[in-house]
N, C-alpha and C positions, 0 to 999 in steps of 0.2 A: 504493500500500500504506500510504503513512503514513496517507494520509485516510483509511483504513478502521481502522486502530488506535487514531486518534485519535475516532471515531468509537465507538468498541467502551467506551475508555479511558471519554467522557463519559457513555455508556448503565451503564456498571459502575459510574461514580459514585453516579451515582443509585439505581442498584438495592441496592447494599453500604448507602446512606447510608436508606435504607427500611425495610431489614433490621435495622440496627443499633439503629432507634428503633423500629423496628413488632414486631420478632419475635423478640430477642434476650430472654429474659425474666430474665438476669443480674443480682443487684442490685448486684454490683461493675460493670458498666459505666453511668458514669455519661457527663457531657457530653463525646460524641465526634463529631467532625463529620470528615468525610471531605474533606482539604483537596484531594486532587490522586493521581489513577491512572494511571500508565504502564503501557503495555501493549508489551512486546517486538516485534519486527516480524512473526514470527512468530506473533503473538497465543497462546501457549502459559502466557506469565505474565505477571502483572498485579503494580506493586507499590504497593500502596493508602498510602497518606501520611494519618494522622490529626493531629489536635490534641484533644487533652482538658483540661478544664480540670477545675479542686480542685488538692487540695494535690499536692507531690510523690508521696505514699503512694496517693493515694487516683486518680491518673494514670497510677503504675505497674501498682495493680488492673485497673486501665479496660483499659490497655493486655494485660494478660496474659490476662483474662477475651477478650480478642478473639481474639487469639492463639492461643487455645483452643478459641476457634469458627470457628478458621478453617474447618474442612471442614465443618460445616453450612451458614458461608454459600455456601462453593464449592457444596454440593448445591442449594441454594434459586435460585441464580446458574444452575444449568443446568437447571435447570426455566423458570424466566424467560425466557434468553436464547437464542435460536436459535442454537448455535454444534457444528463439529463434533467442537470439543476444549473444555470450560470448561477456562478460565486457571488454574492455579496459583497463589494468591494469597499473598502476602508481604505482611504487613503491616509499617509505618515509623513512627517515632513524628517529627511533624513540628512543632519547635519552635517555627516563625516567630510566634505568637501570643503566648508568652510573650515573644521575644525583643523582639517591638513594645513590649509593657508595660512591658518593663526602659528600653526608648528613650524611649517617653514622660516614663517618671519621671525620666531620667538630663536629658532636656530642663526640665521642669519645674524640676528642683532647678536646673539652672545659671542660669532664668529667675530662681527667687529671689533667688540669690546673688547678680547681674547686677541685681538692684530693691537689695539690702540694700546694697552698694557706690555705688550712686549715692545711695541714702541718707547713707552717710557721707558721699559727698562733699560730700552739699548740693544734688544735682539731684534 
């Protein structure tokens, strides 16, 4: 059963991540990529994990405008997919992309500070 959920999870990826760029014609959804779907064992709900990127404001749009579409994509999803129940879809807003960016920068700066210190010292 799992390898049919996970199975179903990667076909929904794709299909939501289609939908959202091909058929969505919202101009509050901007850059949303569809990070990662779980799908219940019971295949009944699917919980879609996005990342959007722009500013705070304009992520929260992204994010509500989908939220809002939820049941059109559920409709277009069981037209698509052979299934005898389409999944309930929940969408999540999934941070790890910004959280990378904050780590790179947090890296970068201590590389700095780590050059400007051995500059003081003289190395």
């Amino acid at each position: 059963m799992a390898h049919r959920s996970q199975r179903l999870a990667e076909e929904l990826k794709n299909e939501i991540s289609a939908i959202i760029h091909q058929e969505i014609k919202d101009p509050r959804v901007g850059f949303a990529t569809v990070t990662e779907v779980k799908v219940s064992p019971d295949l009944r709900h699917a919980r879609v994990a996005v990342s959007v990127l722009g500013t705070p404001q304009e992520r929260q749009e992204t994010f509500d405008a989908l939220v809002r579409a939820t049941g059109y994509i559920r409709r277009l999803i069981g037209a698509r997919i052979r299934l005898r129940h389409t999944p309930e879809l929940t969408f999540t807003y999934d941070d790890s992309i910004e959280r990378g960016e904050r780590m790179m920068r947090l890296f970068e700066e201590m590389e700095i500070e780590d050059q400007g210190s051995r500059m003081e010292d003289g190395g």
